[in-house]
N, C-alpha and C positions, 0 to 999 in steps of 0.2 A: 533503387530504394523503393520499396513498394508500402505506404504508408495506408494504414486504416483507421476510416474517423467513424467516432462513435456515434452517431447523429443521436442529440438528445442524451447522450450517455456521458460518459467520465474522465475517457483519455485518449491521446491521442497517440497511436502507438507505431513504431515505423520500424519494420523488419529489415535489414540489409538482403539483397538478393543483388547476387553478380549478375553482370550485363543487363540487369532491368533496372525502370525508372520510371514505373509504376504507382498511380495513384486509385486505391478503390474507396469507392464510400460504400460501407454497411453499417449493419446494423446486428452485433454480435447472441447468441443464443445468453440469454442470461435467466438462471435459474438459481431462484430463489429456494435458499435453504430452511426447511418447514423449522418450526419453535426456535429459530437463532433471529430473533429480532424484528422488527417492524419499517421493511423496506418497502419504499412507494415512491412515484415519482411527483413531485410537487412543483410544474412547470417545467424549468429544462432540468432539475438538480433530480439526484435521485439522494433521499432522503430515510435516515435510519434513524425512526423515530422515538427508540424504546429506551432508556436512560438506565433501564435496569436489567438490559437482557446482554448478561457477561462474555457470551460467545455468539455474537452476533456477526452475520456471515451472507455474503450472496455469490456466489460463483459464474466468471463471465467467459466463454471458449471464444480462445485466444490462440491459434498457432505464434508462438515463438521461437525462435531460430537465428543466429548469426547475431548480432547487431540491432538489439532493441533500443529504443526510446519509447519510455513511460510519460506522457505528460499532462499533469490535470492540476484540480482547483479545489480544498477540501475545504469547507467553510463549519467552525462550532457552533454548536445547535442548544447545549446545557448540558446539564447534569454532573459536571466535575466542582459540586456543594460540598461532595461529602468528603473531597480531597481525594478523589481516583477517578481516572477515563483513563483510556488511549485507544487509537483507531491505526489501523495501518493497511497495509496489499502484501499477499503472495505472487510473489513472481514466478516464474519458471517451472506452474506444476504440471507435474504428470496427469494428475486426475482430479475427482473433486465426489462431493457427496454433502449430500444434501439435509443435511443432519446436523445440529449443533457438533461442535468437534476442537480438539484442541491445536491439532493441527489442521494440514490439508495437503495431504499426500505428499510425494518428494517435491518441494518445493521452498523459496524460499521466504522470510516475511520479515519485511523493513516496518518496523512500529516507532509508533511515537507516542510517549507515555508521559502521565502527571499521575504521581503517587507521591502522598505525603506521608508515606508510614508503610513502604514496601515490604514483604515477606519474607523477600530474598537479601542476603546481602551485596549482590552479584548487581542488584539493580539499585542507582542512586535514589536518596529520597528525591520530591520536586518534579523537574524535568528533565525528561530523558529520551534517548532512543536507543533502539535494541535492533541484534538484529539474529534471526533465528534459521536454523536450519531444521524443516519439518521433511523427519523420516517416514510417516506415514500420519492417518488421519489421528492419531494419538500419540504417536514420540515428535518431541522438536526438541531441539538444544542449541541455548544461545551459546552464541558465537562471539558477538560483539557487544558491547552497552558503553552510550557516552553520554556523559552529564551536560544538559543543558542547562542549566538552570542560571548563565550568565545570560541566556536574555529573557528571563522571565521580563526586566525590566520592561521589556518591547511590548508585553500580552495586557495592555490595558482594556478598555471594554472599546474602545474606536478598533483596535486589533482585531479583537475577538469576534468582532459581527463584519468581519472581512469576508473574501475568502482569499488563501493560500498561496500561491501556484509551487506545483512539485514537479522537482523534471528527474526522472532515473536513468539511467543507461546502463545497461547491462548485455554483456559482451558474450555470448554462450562460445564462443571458441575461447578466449584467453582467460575466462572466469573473474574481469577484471569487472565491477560494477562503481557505478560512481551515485553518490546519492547529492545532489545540487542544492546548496543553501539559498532557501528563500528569502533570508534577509537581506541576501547578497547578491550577486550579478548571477543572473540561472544559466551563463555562460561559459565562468569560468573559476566559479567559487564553490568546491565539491569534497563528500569526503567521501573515502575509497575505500573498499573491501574485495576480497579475493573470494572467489566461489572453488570449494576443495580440487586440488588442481587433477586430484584420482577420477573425477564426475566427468569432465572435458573430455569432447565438447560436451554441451549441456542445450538443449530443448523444452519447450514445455506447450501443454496443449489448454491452458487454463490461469486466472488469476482470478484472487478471491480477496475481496473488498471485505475486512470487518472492524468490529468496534468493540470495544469493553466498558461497559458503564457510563456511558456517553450517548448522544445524540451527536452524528455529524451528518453532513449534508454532500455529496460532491458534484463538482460542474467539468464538462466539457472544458481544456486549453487552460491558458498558466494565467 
């Protein structure tokens, strides 16, 4: 298992490699995508400071392969007044660019959304998560969308000035990924998606951290 920590950064992410059982510490290339929002780091969090920049975006090189774990601490920062944020990660991309964008190249993007007055009817009003399949830096197409909005009850303002923890696992041989509920045991309490079985196996050299009309914050570990 040869595990990479992000010193000062966001996740902790641990590749499967046969016969090894390998530990590195670095410290990954992370480039910031120019007019996609207002990233800086503010102590150990790196911080996305802009509330009003829609496609906001920083891209981090990430060899993945076999048997990932994603795992980190997203904490909210404001701007969901006007009844719309949401922030999520691309996994498994091939590429990246540095450019506001709607996608991020063949990749894929687990979000977590609050819209009270959605566009789509495909996405619930409230609280939700999606999850999307980005065929290049401009096609994606959801895949999945599940209504959370049974625990809004939980997002009081003690919630809200938390932070998170998020655990992903995502399988590039069996396309099997599992996204781990925070309000629950980040053991053994998970919902599950399949990555198109025609892709398999699946790699990626890149993950890219964005936000949508919000301010969020993320930390190193769960």
């Amino acid at each position: 298992m040869k595990k990479v920590l992000f010193w000062g950064m966001v996740f902790v992410v641990a590749a499967g490699l046969s016969a090894q059982n390998v530990t590195v510490r670095e410290v990954p290339p992370i480039e910031y995508a120019r007019d996609a929002g207002n990233w800086q780091f503010l102590g150990p969090r790196l911080v996305q400071g802009d509330e009003g920049a829609r496609l906001a975006k920083v891209n981090l090189s990430v060899p993945q392969e076999n048997e990932v774990f994603y795992e980190f601490n997203a904490r909210y920062e404001g701007g969901v007044e006007d009844g719309h944020g949401g922030f999520g990660i691309h996994i498994l991309g091939d590429s990246r660019l540095n450019y506001p964008s709607w996608g991020s190249g063949k990749s894929y993007l687990l979000w977590l959304n609050y819209d009270e007055h959605p566009v789509s009817t495909d996405i619930p009003a409230g609280l939700s998560a999606q999850v999307y399949r980005s065929d290049s830096h401009s096609e994606m197409t959801l895949l999945y969308s599940q209504d959370l909005n049974e625990y809004l009850a939980f997002l009081d303002e003690s919630v809200l000035s938390e932070n998170v923890p998020f655990r992903i696992v995502a399988n590039g041989n069996t396309g099997e990924v599992r996204v781990y509920d925070p309000t629950e045991d980040l053991e053994s309490v998970y919902y599950v998606f399949n990555i198109d079985k025609s892709s398999l196996p699946i790699k990626g050299n890149w993950i890219a951290l964005r936000s949508n009309g919000m301010k969020v914050s993320f930390g190193l570990g769960l």
